[in-house]
C-alpha positions in Angstrom: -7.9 -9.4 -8.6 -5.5 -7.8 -6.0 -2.7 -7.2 -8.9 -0.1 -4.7 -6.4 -0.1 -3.8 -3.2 2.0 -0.7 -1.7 2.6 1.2 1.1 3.5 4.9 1.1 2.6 7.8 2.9 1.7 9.7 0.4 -0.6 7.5 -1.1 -1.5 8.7 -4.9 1.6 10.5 -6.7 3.8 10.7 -9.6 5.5 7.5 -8.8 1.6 5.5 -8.5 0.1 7.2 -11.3 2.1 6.9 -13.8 5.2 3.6 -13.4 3.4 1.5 -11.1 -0.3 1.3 -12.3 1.0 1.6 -15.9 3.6 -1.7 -15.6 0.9 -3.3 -13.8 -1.9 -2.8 -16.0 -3.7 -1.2 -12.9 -7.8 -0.9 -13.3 -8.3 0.1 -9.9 -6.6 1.6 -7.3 -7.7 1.2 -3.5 -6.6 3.8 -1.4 -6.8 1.7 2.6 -6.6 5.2 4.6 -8.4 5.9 7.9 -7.4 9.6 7.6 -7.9 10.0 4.0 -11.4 8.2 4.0 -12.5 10.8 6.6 -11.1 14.1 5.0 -13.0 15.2 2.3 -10.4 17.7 0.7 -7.9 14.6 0.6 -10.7 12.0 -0.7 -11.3 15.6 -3.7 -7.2 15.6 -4.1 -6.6 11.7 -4.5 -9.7 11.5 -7.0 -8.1 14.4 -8.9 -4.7 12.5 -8.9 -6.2 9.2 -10.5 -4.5 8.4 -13.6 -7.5 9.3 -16.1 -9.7 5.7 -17.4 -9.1 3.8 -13.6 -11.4 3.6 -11.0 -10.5 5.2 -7.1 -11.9 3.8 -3.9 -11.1 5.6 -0.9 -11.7 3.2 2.2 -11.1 2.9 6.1 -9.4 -0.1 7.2 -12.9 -1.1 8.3 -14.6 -0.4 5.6 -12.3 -2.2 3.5 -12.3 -5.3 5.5 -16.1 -5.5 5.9 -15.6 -5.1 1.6 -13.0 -8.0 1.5 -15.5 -10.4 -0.2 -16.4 -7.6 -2.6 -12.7 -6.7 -3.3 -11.9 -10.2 -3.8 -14.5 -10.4 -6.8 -13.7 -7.6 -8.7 -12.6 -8.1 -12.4 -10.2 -5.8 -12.5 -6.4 -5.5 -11.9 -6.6 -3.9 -8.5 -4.0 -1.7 -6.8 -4.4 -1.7 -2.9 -2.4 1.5 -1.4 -2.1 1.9 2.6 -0.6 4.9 4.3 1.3 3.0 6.9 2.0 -0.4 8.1 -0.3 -0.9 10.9 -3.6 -0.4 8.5 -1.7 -2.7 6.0 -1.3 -6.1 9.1 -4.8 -5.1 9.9 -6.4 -5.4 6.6 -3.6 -8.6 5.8 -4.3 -10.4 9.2 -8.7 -10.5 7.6 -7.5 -11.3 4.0 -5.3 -13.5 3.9 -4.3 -13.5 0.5 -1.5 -11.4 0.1 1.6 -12.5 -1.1 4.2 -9.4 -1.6 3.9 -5.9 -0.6 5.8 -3.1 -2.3 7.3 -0.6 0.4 7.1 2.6 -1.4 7.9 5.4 1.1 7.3 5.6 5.1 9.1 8.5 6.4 12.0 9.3 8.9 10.7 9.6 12.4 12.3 10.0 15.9 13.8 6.5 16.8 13.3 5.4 13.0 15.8 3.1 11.5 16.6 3.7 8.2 16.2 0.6 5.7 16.4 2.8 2.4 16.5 5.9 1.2 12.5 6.5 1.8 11.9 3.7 4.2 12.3 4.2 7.8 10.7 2.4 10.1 10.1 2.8 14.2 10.0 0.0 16.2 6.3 -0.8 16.5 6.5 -0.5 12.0 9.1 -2.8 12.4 7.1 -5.2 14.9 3.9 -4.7 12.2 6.4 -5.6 9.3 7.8 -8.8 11.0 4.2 -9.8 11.9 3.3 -9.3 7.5 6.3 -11.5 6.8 5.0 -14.2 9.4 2.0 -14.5 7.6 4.3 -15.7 4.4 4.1 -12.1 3.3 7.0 -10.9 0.7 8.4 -7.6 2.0 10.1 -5.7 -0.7 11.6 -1.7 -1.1 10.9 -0.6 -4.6 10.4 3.0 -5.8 9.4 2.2 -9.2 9.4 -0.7 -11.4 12.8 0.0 -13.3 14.6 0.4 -10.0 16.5 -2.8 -8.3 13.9 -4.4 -5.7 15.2 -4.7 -2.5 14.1 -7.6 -0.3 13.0 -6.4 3.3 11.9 -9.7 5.1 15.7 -10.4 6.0 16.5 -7.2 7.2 13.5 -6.8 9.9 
């Protein structure tokens, strides 16, 4: 069961490990990456990083969605992280099913507006975002779960 979902460049960190997969009761954690998934030193680093007891996949976007029936049956509280938006709308637009994503930390970039203190997005992150909230998706900033949430749908 798809418990959290996040985006945030730096996938698997302080913040992950230990507020978000401990509030959530997270069994599993799903890292959606296409660079991570092909880099073997990162795939090493991120399985170092778990939090000790949960389970770490490390999947392309197409990997993952050719595993959405998979993903969708396993028993535990699942964490999905992405490193950007446009590997989240692709994964969202094949399953359908999510209903809030958590943005955790997209950097600065030329042309970026900011939205928060660690979300800026460029025009074409902005375009993906609008096109996740179309779906019915609930956009929201967050750092960690004892901060204020911050809706983003409105603001796109």
């Amino acid at each position: 069961m798809i418990k959290f979902c996040r985006i945030d460049h730096r996938l698997l960190h302080g913040q992950v490990i230990f507020s978000w997969t401990k509030s959530e009761g997270i069994e599993r954690i799903i890292v959606i990456d296409d660079m991570a998934a092909n880099d073997e030193f990162k795939k090493m680093s991120l399985s170092l990083s778990k939090p000790t007891g949960v389970k770490l996949n490390i999947f392309s976007v197409d990997t993952a969605i050719k595993n959405i029936s998979k993903i969708k049956k396993l028993p535990e509280k699942v964490m999905l992280i992405f490193g950007n938006t446009h590997s989240t709308l692709l994964f969202a637009k094949e399953y359908k099913d999510l209903k809030q994503i958590n943005y955790g930390g997209i950097p600065e970039k030329e042309g970026s507006k900011k939205f928060s203190n660690t979300i800026a997005l460029t025009d074409k992150e902005i375009q993906e975002s609008k096109e996740l909230s179309d779906m019915g998706i609930n956009l929201y900033m967050q750092q960690i779960p004892t901060t204020k949430k911050e809706e983003l749908n409105d603001k796109l």
